[in-house]
Every structure is written in structure tokens, then in C-alpha cells.
N, CA and C atoms as an extended XYZ file, in Angstrom:
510
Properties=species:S:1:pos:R:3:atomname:S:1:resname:S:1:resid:I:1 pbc="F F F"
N         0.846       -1.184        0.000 N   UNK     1
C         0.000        0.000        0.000 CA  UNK     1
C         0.887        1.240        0.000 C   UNK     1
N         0.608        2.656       -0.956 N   UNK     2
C         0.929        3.358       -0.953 CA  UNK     2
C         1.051        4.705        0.107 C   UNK     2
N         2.093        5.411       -0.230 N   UNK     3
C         1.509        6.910        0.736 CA  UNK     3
C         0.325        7.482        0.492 C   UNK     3
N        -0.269        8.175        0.928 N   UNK     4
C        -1.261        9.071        0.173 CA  UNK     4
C        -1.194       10.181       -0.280 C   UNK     4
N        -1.719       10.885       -1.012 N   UNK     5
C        -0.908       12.243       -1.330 CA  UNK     5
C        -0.480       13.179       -0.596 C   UNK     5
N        -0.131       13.949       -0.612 N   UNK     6
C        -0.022       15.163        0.590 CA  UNK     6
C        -0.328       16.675       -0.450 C   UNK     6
N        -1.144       17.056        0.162 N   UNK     7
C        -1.528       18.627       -0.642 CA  UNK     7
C        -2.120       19.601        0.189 C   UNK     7
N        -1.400       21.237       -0.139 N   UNK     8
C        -1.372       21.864        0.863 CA  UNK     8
C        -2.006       23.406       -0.186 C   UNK     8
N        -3.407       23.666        0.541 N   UNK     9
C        -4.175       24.544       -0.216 CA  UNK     9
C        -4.410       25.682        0.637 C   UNK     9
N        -4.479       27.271       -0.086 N   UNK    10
C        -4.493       28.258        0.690 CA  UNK    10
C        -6.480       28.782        0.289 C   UNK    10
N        -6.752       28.739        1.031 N   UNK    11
C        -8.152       29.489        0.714 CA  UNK    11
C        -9.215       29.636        1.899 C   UNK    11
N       -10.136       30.185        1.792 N   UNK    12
C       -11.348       30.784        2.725 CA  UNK    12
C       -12.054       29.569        3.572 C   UNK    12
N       -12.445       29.532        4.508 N   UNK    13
C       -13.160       28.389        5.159 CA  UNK    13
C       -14.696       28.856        4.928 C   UNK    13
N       -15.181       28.010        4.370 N   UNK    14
C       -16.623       28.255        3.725 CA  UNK    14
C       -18.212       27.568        4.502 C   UNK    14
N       -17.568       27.324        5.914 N   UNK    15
C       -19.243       26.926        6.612 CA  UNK    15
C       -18.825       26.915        8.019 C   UNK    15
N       -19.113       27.384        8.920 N   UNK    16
C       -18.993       27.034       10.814 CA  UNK    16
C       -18.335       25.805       10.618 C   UNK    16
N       -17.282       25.591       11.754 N   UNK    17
C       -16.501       24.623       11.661 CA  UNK    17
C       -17.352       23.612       13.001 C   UNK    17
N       -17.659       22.262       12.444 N   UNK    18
C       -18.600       21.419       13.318 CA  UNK    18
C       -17.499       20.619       14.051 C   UNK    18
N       -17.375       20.409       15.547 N   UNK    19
C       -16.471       19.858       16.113 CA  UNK    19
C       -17.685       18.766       16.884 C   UNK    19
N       -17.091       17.509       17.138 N   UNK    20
C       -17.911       16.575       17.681 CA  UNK    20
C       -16.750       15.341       18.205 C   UNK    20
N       -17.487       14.802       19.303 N   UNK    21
C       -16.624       13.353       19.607 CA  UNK    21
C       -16.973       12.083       18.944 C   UNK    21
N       -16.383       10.853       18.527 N   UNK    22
C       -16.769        9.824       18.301 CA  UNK    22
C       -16.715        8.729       19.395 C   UNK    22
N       -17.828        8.093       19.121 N   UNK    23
C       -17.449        7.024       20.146 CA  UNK    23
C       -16.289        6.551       20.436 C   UNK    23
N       -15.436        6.600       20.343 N   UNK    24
C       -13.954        6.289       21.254 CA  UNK    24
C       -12.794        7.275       22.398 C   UNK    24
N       -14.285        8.539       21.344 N   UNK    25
C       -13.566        9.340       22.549 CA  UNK    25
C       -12.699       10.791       21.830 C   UNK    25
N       -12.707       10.582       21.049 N   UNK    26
C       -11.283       11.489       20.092 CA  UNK    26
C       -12.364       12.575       19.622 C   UNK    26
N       -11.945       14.116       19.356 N   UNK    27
C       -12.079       14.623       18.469 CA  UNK    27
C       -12.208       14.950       17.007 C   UNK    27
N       -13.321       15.091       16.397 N   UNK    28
C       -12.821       15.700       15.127 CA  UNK    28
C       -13.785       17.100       14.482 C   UNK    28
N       -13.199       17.359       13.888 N   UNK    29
C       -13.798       18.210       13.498 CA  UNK    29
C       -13.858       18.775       11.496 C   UNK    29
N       -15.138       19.287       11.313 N   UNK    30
C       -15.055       18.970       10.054 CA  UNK    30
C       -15.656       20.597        9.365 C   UNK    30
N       -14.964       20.592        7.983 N   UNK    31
C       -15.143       22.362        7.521 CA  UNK    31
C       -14.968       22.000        5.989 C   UNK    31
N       -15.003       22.875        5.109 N   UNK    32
C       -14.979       23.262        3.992 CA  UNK    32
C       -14.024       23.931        3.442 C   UNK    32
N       -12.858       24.041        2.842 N   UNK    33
C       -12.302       25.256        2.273 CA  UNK    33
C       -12.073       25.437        0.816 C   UNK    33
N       -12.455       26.619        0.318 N   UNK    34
C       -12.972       26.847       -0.900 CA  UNK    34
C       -11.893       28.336       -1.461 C   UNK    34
N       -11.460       27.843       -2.736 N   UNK    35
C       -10.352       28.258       -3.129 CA  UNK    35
C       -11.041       29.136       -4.853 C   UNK    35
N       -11.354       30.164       -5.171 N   UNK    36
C       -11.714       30.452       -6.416 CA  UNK    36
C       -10.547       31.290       -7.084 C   UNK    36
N       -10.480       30.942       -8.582 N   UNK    37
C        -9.255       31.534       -9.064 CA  UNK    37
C        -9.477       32.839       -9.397 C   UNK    37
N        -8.804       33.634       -9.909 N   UNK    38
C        -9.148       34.920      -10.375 CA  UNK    38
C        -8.227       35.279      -11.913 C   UNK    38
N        -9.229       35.849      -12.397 N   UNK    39
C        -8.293       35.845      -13.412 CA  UNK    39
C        -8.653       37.656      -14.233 C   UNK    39
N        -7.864       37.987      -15.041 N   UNK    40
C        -8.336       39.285      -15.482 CA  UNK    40
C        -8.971       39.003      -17.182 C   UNK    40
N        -9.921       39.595      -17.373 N   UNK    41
C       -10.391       39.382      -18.778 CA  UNK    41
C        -9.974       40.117      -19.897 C   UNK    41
N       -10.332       40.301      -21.466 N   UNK    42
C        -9.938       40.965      -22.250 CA  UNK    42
C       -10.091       42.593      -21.646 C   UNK    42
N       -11.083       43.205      -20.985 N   UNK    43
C       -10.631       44.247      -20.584 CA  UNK    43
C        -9.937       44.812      -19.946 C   UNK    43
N        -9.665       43.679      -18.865 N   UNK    44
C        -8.681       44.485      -17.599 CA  UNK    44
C        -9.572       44.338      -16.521 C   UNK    44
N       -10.826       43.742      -16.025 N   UNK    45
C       -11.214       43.775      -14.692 CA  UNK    45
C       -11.170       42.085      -14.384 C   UNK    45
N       -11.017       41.842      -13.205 N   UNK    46
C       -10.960       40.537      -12.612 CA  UNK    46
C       -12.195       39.663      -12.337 C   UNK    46
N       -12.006       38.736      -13.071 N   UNK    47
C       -13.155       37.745      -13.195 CA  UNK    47
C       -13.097       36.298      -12.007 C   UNK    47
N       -14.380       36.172      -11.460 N   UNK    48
C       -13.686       34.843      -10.488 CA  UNK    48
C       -14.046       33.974      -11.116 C   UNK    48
N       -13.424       32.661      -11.266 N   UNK    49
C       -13.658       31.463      -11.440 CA  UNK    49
C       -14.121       30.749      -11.111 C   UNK    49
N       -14.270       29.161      -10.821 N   UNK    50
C       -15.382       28.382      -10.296 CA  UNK    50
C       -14.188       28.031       -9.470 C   UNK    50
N       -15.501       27.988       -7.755 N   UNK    51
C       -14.837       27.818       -6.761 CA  UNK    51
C       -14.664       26.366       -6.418 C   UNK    51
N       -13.704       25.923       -6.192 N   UNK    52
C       -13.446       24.392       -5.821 CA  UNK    52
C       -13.410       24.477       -4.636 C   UNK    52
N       -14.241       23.798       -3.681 N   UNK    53
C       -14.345       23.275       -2.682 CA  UNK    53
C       -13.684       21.878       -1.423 C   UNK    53
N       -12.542       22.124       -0.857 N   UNK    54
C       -12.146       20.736       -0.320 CA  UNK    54
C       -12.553       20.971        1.051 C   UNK    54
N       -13.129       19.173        0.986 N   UNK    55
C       -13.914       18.781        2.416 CA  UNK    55
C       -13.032       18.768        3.148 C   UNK    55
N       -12.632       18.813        4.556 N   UNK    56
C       -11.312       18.925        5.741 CA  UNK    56
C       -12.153       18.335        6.968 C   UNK    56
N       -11.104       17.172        6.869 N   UNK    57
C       -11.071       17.128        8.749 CA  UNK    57
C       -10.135       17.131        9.471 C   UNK    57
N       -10.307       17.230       10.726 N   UNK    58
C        -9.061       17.292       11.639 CA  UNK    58
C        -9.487       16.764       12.596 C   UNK    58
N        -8.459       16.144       13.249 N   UNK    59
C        -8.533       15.081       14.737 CA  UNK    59
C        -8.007       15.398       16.112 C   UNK    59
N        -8.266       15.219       16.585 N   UNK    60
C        -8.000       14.794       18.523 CA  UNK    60
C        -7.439       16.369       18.658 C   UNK    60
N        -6.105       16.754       19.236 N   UNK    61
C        -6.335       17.988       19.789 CA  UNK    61
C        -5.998       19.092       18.652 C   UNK    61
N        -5.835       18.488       17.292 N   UNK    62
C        -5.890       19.688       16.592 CA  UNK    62
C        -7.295       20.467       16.128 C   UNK    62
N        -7.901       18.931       16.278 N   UNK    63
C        -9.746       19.577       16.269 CA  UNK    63
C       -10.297       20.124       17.167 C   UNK    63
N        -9.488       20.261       18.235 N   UNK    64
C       -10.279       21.921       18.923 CA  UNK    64
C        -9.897       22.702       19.070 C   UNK    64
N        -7.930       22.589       18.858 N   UNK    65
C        -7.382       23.908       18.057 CA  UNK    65
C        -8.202       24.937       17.205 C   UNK    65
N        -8.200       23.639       16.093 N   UNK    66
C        -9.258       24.310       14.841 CA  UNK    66
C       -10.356       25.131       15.032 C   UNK    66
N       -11.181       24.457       15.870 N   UNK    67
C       -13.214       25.300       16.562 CA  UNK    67
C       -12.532       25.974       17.212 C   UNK    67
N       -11.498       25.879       18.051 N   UNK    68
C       -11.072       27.139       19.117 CA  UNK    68
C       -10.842       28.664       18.165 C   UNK    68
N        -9.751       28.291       17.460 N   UNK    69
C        -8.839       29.568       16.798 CA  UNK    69
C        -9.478       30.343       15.683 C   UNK    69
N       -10.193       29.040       14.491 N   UNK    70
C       -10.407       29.664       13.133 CA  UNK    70
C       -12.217       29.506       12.908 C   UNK    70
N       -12.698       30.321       12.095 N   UNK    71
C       -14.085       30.273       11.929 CA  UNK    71
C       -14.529       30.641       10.550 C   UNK    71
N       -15.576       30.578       10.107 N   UNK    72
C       -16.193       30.685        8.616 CA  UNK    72
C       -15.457       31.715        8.316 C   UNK    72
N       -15.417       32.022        7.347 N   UNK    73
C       -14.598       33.167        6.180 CA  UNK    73
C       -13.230       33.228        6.258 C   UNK    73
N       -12.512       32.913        6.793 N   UNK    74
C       -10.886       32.678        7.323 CA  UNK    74
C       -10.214       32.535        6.737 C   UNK    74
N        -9.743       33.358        5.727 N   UNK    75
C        -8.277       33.046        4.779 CA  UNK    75
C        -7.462       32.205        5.838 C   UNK    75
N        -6.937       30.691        5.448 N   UNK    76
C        -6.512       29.791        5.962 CA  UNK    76
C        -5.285       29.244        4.894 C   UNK    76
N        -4.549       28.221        5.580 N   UNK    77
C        -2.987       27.306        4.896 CA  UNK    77
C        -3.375       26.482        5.541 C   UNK    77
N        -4.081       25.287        4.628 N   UNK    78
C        -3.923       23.838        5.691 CA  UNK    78
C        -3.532       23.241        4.314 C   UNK    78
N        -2.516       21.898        5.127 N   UNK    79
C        -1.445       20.950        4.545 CA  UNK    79
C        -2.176       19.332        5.050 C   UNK    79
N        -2.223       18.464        4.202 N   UNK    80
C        -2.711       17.273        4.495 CA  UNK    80
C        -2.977       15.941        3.303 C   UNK    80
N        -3.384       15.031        4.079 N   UNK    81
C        -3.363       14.037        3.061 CA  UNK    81
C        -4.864       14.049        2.496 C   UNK    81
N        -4.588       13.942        0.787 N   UNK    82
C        -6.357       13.728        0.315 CA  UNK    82
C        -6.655       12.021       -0.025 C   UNK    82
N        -7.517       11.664        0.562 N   UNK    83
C        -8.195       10.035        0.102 CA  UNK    83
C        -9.419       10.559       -0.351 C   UNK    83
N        -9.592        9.414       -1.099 N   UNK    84
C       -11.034        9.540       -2.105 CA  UNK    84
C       -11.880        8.048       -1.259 C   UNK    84
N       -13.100        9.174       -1.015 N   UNK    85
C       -14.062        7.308       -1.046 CA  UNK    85
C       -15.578        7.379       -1.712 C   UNK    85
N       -15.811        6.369       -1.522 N   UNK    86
C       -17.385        6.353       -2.277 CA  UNK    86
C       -18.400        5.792       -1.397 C   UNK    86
N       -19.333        6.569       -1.800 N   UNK    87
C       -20.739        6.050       -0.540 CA  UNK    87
C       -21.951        5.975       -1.660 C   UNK    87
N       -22.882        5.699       -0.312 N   UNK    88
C       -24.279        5.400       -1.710 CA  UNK    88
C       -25.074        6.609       -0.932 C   UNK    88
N       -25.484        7.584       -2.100 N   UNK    89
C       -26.310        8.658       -1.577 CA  UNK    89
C       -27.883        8.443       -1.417 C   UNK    89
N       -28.902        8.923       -0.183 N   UNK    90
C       -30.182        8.863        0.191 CA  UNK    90
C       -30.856        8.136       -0.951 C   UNK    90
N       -30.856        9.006       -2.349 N   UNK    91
C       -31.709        8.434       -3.666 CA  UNK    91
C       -31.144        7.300       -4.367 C   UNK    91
N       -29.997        6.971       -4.024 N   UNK    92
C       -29.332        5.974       -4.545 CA  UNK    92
C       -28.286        5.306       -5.481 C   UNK    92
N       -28.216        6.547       -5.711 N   UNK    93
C       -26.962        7.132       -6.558 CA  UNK    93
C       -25.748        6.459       -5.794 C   UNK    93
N       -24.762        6.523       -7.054 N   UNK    94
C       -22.861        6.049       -5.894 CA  UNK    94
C       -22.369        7.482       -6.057 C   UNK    94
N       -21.719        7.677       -5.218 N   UNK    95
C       -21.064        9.282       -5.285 CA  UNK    95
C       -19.768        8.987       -5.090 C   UNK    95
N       -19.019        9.946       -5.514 N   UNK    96
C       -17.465        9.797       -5.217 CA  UNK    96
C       -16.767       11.400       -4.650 C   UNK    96
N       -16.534       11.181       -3.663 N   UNK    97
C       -15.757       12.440       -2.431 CA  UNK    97
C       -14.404       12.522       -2.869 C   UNK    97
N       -13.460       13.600       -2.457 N   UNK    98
C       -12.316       13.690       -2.808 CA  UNK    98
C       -12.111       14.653       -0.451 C   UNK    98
N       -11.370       14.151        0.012 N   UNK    99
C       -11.389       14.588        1.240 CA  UNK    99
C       -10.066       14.769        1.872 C   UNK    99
N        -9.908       15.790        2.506 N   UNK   100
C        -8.293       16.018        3.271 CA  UNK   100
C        -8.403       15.667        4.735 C   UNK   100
N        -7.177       15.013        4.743 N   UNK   101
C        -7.185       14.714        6.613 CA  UNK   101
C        -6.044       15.772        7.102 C   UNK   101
N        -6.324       17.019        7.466 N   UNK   102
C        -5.713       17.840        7.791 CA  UNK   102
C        -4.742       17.731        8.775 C   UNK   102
N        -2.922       18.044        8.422 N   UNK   103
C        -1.995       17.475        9.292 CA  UNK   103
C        -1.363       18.853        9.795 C   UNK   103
N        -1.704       19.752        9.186 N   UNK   104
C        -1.234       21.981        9.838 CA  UNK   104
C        -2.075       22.243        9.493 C   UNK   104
N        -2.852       23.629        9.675 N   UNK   105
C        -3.046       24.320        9.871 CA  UNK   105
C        -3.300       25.782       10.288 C   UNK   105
N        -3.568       26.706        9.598 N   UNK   106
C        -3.437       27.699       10.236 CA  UNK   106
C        -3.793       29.502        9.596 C   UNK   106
N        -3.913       30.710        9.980 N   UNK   107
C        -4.281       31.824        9.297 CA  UNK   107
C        -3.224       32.128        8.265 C   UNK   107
N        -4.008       32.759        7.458 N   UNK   108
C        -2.674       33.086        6.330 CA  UNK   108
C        -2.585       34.470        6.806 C   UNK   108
N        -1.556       34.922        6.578 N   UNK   109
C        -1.021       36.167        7.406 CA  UNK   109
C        -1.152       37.558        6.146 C   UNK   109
N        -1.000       36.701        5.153 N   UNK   110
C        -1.436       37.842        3.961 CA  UNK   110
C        -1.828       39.391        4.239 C   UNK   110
N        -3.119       38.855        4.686 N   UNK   111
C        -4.107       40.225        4.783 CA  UNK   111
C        -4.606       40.018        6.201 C   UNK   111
N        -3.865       39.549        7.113 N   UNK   112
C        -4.452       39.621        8.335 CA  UNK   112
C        -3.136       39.625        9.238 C   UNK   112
N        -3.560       39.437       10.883 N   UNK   113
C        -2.383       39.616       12.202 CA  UNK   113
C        -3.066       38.270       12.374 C   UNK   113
N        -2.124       37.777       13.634 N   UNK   114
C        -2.710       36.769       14.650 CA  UNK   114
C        -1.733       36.755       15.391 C   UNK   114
N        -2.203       36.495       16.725 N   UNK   115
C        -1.033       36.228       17.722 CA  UNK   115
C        -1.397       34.247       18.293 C   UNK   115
N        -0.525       33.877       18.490 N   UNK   116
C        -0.136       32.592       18.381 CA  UNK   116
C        -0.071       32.275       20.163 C   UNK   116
N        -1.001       31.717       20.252 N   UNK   117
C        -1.148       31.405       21.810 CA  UNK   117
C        -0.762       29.728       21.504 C   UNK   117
N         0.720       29.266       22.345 N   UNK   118
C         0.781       27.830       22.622 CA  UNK   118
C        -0.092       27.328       23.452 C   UNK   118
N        -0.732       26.163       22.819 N   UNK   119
C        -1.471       25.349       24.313 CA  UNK   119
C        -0.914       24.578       24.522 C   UNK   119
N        -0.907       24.054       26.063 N   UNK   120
C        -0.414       23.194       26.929 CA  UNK   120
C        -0.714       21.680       26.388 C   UNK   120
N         0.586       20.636       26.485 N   UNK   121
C         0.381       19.375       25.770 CA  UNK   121
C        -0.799       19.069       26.230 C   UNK   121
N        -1.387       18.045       25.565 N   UNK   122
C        -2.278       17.149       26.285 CA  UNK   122
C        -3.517       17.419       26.816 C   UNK   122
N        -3.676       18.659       27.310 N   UNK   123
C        -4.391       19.656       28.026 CA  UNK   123
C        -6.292       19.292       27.506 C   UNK   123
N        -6.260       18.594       26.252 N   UNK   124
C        -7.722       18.755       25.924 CA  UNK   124
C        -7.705       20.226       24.795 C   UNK   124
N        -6.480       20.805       24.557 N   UNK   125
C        -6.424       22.424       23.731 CA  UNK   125
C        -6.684       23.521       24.813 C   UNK   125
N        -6.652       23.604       26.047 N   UNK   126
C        -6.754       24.659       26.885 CA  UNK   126
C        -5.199       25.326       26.553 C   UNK   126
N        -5.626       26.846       26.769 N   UNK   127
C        -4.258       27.860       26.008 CA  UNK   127
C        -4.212       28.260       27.466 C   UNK   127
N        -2.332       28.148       27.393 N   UNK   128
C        -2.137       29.176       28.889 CA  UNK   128
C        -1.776       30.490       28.199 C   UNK   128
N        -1.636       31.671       28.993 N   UNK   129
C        -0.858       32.741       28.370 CA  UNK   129
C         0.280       32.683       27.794 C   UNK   129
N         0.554       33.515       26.525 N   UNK   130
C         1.863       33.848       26.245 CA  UNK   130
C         2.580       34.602       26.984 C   UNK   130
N         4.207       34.262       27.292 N   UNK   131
C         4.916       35.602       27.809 CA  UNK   131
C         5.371       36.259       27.503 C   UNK   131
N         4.983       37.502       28.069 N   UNK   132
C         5.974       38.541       27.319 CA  UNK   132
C         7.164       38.734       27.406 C   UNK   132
N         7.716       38.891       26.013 N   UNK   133
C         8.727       39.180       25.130 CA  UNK   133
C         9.092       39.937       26.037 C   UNK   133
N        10.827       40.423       26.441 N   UNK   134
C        11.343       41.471       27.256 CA  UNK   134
C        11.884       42.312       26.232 C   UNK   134
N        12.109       43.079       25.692 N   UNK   135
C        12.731       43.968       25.298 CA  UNK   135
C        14.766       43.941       25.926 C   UNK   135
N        15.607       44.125       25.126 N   UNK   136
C        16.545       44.483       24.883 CA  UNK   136
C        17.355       45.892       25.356 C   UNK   136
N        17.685       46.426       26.144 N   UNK   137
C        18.099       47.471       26.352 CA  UNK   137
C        19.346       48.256       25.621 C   UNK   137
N        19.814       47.126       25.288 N   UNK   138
C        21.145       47.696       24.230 CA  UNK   138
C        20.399       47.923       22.796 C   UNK   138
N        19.256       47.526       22.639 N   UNK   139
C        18.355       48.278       21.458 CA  UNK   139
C        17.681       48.661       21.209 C   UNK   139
N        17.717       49.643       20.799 N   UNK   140
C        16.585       51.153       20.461 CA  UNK   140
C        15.469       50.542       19.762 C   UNK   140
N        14.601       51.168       20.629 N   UNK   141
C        13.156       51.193       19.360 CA  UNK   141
C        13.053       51.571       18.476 C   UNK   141
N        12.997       50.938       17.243 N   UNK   142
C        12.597       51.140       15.970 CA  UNK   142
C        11.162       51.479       15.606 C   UNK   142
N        11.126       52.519       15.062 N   UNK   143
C         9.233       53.137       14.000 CA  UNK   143
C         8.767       52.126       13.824 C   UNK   143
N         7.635       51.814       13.633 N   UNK   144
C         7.160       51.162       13.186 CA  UNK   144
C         6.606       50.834       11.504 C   UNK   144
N         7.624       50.533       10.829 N   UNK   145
C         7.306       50.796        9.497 CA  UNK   145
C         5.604       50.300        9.080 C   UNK   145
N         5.112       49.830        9.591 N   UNK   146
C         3.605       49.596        9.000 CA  UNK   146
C         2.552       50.836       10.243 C   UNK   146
N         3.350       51.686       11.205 N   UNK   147
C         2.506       52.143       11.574 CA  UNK   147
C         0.783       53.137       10.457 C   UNK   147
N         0.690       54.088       11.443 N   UNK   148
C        -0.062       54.680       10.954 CA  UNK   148
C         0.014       55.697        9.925 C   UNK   148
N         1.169       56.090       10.146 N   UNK   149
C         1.831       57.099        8.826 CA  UNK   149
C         2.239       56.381        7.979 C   UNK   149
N         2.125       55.289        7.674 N   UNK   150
C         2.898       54.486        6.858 CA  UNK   150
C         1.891       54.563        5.634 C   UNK   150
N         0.531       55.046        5.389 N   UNK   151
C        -0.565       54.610        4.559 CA  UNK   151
C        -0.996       53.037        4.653 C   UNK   151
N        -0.511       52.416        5.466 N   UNK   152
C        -0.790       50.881        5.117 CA  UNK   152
C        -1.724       50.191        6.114 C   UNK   152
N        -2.846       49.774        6.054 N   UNK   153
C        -3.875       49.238        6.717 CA  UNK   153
C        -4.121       48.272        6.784 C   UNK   153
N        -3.903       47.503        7.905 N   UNK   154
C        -3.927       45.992        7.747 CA  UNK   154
C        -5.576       45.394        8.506 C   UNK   154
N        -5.894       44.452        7.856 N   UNK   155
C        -7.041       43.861        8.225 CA  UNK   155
C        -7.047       42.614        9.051 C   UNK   155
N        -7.881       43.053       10.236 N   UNK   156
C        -7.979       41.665       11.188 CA  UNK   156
C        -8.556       40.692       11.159 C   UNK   156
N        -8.265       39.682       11.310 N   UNK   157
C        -8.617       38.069       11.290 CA  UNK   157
C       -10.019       38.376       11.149 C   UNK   157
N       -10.741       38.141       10.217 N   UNK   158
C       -12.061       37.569       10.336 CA  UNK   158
C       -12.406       38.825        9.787 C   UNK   158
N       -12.323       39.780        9.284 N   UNK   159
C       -12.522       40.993        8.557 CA  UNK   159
C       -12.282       40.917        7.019 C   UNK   159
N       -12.833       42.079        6.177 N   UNK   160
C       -12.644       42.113        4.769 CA  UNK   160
C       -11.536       42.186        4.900 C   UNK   160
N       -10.910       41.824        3.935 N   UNK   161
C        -9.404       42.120        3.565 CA  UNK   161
C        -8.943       43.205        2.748 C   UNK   161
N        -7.733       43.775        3.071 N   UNK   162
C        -6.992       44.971        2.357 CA  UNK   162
C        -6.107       44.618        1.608 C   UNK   162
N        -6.416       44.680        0.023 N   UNK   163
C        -5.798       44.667       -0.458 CA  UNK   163
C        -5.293       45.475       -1.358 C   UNK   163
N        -4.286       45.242       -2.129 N   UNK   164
C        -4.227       46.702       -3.568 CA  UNK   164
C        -5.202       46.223       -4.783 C   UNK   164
N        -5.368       47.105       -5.570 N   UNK   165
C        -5.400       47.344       -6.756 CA  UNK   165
C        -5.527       45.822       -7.564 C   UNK   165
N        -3.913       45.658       -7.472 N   UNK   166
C        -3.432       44.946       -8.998 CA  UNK   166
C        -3.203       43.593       -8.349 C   UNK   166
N        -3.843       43.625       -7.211 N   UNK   167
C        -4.109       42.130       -6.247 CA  UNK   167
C        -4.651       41.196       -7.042 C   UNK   167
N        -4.991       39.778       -7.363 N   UNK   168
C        -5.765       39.289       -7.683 CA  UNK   168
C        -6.753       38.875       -6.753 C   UNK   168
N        -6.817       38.949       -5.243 N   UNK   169
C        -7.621       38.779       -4.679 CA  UNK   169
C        -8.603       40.049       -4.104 C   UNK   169
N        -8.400       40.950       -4.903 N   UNK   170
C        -9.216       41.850       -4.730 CA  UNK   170
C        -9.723       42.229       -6.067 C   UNK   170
């Protein structure tokens, strides 16, 4: 028996992320992420493409990482293995799934911040605090090149996104 593939897709999380136990006890949790291309047409304005959709799950404590941290609309980076299976649908039809078992995760930083809270091993996903960073005394504070004079506006997790112009995702 072979590996399975491994494929690692950047795009939007497209439904409330459903977290549940199975009878044995484990976590999982299950979401959507939906990736549409963009492209520019003979005139010059940006056209979207047809959105492809991959089914995602995730297990034991990364599945409440997942319901904990990220939620519908979420420019996301998850990396994982895809298996295909087939079931028989209500009317009776055979259907065929294409599905990722999600092995990372996480915000794409693109057009957004996040601060990165470690949780404690084992813990069930309970986050202790981060500590703060001490500062350096032999080094000066530096401007903040993205401050506020900078013209540059960054958008927070779970917000429209800022982008330019000649973006394709805008």
C-alpha cells in the first residue's frame, strides 16, 4: 500500500466549523475550504472562477485547536493528506468524495495579524498565556514601518481584507 498524497491549499473556510466526539472518545472536526481563481479578462477587470471546494477534517487535539482559533470566512494554509471514497447517496446514486485529513493548519497572514497562543500538551487544547517578550536594552526602538503614517492598513482576522489594486484577490 501506498503513501497518500499530501496537498497543501491556501483558501477561505466556507461553513462554521462542526467539532464533535466519536465514540472512542477522540475529536474531530469537520469544515470546507474553498479556493476560487481569479483571473483578469480581455478588458482588464478581474473575473472569479469556479470555486473548488475541499472537504477537511481534523482530529484529537488539533480539532479543537481548529473550533477554538479559526471560523467561517478565514483566509486559511492547511497541509494534508487527500483520500477519495465512495458512498451510496439517500436516492441511490454512488457518489465519489475527494477529502483532506488535515496534518497543519493555520491563518494566512497575507491580509491579516494573529497572535499565536501555545497550548499546553495534552491539556484537551486549553491555552495558557503567552509571555511577554522582554525587550533588549542595548536596542533602540525602531518606527514602526507599518505604523499609521505608513498609509498601510492591515485587516484583522475575520474581517474584509486589504488589499491593492493589482491584487488578484481583490
Amino acid at each position: 500500500m501506498g503513501t497518500l498524497p499530501q496537498l497543501t491549499i491556501v483558501g477561505n473556510i466556507g461553513n462554521d466549523i462542526e467539532i464533535r466526539t466519536t465514540r472512542t472518545g477522540n475529536a474531530v472536526c469537520n469544515f470546507s475550504i474553498g479556493v476560487t481563481p481569479r483571473t483578469k479578462d480581455a478588458s482588464g477587470s478581474w473575473v472569479d472562477g469556479e470555486t473548488l471546494w475541499m472537504r477537511c477534517s481534523a482530529w484529537r487535539d488539533l480539532a479543537k485547536h481548529v473550533a477554538d482559533s479559526l471560523a467561517k470566512g478565514m483566509r486559511v494554509i492547511a497541509s494534508g493528506t487527500i483520500s477519495q471514497r465512495q458512498y451510496q447517496a439517500n436516492d441511490g446514486s454512488n457518489r465519489t468524495v475527494v477529502e483532506m485529513t488535515v496534518d497543519e493548519i493555520g491563518p494566512s497572514l497575507r491580509y491579516a495579524t494573529a497572535q499565536v497562543v501555545r497550548a499546553q500538551s495534552g491539556n484537551g487544547g486549553f491555552q495558557q498565556r503567552p509571555q511577554q517578550r522582554q525587550q533588549s536594552q542595548a536596542r533602540p526602538q525602531q518606527p514602526d514601518p507599518w505604523g499609521p503614517s505608513s498609509g498601510y492598513q492591515a485587516a484583522s482576522a475575520g474581517s474584509e481584507f486589504a488589499g491593492g489594486p493589482d491584487d488578484p484577490e481583490f
